[in-house]
C-alpha positions in Angstrom: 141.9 42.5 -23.3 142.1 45.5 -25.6 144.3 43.7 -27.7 141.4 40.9 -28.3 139.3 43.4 -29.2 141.6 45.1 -31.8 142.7 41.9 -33.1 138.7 40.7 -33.4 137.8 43.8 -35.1 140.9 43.7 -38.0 139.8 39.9 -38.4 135.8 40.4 -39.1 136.6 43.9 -41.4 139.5 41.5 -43.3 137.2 38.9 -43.5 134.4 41.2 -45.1 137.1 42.7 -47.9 138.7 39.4 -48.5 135.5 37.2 -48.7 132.4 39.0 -49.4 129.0 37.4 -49.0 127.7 36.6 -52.6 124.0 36.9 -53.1 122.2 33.5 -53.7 120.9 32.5 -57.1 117.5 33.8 -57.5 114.5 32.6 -60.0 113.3 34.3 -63.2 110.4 35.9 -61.1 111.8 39.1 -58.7 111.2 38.3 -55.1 109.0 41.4 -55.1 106.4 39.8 -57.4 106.9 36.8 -55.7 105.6 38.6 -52.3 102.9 40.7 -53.9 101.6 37.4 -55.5 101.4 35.4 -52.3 100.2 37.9 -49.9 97.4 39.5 -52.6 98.4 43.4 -51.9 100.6 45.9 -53.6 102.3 47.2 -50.7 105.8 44.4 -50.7 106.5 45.9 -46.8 102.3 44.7 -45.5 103.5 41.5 -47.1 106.2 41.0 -45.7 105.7 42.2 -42.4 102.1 40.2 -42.4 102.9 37.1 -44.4 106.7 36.2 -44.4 107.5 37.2 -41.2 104.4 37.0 -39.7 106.0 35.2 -37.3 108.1 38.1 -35.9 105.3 40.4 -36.1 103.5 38.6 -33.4 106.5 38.4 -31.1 107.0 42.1 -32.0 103.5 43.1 -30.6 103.6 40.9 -27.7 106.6 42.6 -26.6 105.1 46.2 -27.4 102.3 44.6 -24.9 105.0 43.5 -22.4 106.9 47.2 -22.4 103.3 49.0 -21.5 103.0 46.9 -18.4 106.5 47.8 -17.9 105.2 51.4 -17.7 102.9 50.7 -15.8 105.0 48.5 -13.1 107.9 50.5 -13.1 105.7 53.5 -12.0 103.4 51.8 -9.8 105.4 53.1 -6.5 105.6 56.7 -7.5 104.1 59.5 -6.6 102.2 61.4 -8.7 103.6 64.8 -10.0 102.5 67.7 -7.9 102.3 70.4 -10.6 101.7 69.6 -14.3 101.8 72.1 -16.4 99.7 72.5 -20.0 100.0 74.8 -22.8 96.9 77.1 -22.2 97.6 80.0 -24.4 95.2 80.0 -27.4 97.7 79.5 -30.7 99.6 76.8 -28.8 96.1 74.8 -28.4 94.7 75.5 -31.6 98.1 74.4 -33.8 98.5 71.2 -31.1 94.6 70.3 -31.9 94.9 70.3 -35.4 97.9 68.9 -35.7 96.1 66.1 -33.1 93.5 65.9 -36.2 95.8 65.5 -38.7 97.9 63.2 -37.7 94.6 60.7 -36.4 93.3 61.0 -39.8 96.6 60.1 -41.3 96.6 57.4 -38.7 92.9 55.7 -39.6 94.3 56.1 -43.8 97.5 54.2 -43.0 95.7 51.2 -41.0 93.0 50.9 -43.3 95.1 51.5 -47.0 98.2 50.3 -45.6 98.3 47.0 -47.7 97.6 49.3 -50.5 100.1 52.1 -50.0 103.4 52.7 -47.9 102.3 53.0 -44.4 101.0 50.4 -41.9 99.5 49.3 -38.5 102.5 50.1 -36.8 102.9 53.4 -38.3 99.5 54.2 -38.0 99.8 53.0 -34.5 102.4 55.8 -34.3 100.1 58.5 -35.8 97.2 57.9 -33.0 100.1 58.3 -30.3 101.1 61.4 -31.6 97.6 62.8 -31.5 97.4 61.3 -28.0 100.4 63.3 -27.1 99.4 66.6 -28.8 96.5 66.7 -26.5 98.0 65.8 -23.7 100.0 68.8 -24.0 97.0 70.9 -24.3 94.3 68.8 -21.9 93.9 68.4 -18.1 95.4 65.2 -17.0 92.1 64.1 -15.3 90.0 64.8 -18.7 92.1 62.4 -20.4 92.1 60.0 -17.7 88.3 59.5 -17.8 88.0 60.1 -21.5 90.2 56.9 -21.4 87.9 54.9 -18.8 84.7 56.1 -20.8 85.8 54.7 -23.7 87.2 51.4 -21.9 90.4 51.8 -24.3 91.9 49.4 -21.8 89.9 46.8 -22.6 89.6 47.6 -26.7 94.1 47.3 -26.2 93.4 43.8 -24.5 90.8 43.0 -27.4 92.6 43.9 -29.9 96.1 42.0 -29.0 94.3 38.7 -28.3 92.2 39.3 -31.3 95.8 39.9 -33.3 96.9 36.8 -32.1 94.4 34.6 -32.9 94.0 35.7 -36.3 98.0 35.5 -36.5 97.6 31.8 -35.4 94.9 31.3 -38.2 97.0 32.4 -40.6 100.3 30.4 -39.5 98.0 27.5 -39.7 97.0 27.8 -42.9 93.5 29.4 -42.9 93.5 32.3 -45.3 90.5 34.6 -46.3 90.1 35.4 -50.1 92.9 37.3 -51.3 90.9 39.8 -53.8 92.1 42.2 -56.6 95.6 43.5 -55.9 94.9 46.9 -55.6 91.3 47.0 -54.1 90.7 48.4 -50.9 89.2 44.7 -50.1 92.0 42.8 -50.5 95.3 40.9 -49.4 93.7 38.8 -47.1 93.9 39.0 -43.4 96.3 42.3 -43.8 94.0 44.6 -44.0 92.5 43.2 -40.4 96.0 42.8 -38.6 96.6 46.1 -40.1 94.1 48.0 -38.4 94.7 45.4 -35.3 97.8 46.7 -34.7 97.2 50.3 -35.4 94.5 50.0 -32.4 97.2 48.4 -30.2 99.6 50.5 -30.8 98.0 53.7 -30.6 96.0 53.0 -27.3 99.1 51.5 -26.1 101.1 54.8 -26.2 97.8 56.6 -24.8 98.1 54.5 -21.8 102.0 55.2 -21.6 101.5 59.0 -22.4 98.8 58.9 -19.1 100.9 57.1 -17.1 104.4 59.7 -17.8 102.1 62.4 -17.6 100.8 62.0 -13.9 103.9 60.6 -12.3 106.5 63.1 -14.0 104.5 65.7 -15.7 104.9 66.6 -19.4 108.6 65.1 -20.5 
């Protein structure tokens, strides 16, 4: 079958040099002020990602939801790690803390300007896991665990997807909120919401994962 193969791969590169796609005809207006028009924001990516593709997005955070029961099944017949071992000595905790500060506080700016300014509730989502796994590195497995039930993030994660959805579905349908000044903090509709919607998803998402990892096989 190696032949196949070669001969499959000389076609599709011969087919790219002899017959390259050519890029549709487009209107006076750039597609970029087209997007920042209809979604009300001056970030193109928010718009994109919130308005145009909305679509996607929702499968995309269904599925995040899907691979943190994953963790959660795929390590429900293990045992938990004997020995887990933190950093204890005082510079490693100090930079891993601040650096755990940091990078929340960067996380809360990109959900909440995200529509304004590159960033985003997936990246910010990304931020609060960081900080999540900077203390982990640093705290006892048990504090975090009940730092996670005292806060019911569990139940904030659940929120905060069905919440996502439904305003997703609004959207689809139709149903917008006032779009605002383009570059106003109050602005570009429901983006600002589904921003922050997603950054609490993800982040609490990845401080369930980081729990789980951490007491069944001890700091990766």
């Amino acid at each position: 079958m190696k032949w196949l193969y070669t001969f499959a791969a000389i076609a599709f590169f011969a087919k790219i040099l002899l017959f390259p796609g050519s890029l549709p005809a487009l209107a006076s207006e750039s597609a970029v002020a087209l997007i920042l028009e209809d979604s009300g924001g001056v970030n193109t990516v928010s718009g994109i990602v919130f308005r145009n593709r909305l679509y996607d997005t929702l499968f995309e955070v269904i599925v995040f939801t899907i691979a943190i029961m994953g963790v959660r099944f795929l390590m429900a017949n293990e045992q938990p790690a004997q020995t887990i071992t933190q950093f204890t000595d005082a510079p490693s905790v100090v930079l891993a803390r601040l650096g755990a500060t940091v990078t929340a506080l960067i996380g809360i700016e990109l959900a909440i300007r995200g529509h304004l300014s590159p960033g985003g509730g997936f990246a910010a989502g990304i931020a609060g896991g960081t900080a999540v796994g900077l203390i982990a590195i640093t705290s006892s497995t048990a504090k975090m665990e009940d730092k996670y039930q005292q806060w019911h993030a569990a139940t904030w994660e659940k929120v905060s997807v069905l919440l996502f959805i439904a305003i997703a579905l609004l959207s689809l349908s139709g149903l917008e909120l006032p779009q605002g000044n383009p570059g106003d903090l109050f602005s570009g509709g429901w983006i600002p919401i589904l921003n922050s919607l997603v950054a609490i998803k993800v982040a609490l998402g990845s401080w369930a994962a980081v729990l789980i990892f951490v007491r069944y096989r001890g700091l990766l």
